[in-house]
N, C-alpha and C positions, 0 to 999 in steps of 0.2 A: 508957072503952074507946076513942073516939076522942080523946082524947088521946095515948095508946101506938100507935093508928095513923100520926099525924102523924107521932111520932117515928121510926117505922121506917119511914114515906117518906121523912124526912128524911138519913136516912143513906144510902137508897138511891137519892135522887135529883142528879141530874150539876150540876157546877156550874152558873151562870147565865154568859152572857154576859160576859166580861173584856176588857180590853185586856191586863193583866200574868199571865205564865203560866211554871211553873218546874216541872225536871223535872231529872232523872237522867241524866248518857250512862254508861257503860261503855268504857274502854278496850277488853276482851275481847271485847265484844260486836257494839260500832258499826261500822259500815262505817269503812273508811279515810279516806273524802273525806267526813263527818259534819257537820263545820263549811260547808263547801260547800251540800250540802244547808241547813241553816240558811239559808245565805246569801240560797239560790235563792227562798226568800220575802220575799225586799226585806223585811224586817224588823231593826231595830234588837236585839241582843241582848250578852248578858254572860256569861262563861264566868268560872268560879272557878278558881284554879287544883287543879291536880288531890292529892283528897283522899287520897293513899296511906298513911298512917300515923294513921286512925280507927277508935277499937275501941269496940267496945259495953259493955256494962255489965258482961258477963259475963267480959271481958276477950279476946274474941276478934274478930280485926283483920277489918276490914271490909273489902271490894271496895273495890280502886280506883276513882274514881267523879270525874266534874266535875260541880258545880251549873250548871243553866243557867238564865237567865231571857230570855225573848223578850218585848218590847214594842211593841206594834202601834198603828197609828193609830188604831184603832175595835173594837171589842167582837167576840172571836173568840168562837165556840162550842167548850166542852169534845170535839165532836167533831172540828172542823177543826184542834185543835191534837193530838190522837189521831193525825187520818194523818201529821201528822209526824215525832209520836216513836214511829210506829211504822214509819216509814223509817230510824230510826234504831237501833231496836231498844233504845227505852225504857223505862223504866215510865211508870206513868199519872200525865199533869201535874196538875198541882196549883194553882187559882188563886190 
């Protein structure tokens, strides 16, 4: 029984501490000035170019979308990197 417990803190629990963190923007969604924002946190980042012709298994095309990955100097919290891609109108990053 506490082994099935672990697990399902495991799942529920936020990532730990990262310096390297990747996330979703939205064309449709994101503010206009997006990469700005980015910028405004002096941090080092990478932009894909943008995904428009990825389809799912089912064969139906997915959201235009760029990957993004932000690299920082020192170990950010799953929440500090939260209020940013929630300025940007993200999904939840991902270390």
């Amino acid at each position: 029984m506490a082994r099935r417990r672990k697990k399902e803190t495991e799942k529920t629990e936020k990532p730990k501490r990262t310096r390297n963190w990747t996330f979703i923007v939205y064309p449709e969604s994101a503010p206009d000035n997006w990469r700005s924002i980015i910028d405004e946190d002096h941090v080092q980042w990478v932009e894909s170019p943008l995904h428009d012709k990825d389809v799912n298994p089912d064969g139906e095309v997915k959201k235009a979308h760029w990957h993004i990955l932000v690299m920082y100097d020192g170990p950010k919290s799953y929440d500090q990197i939260k209020a940013l891609t929630d300025k940007l109108n993200s999904p939840i990053p991902k270390a």
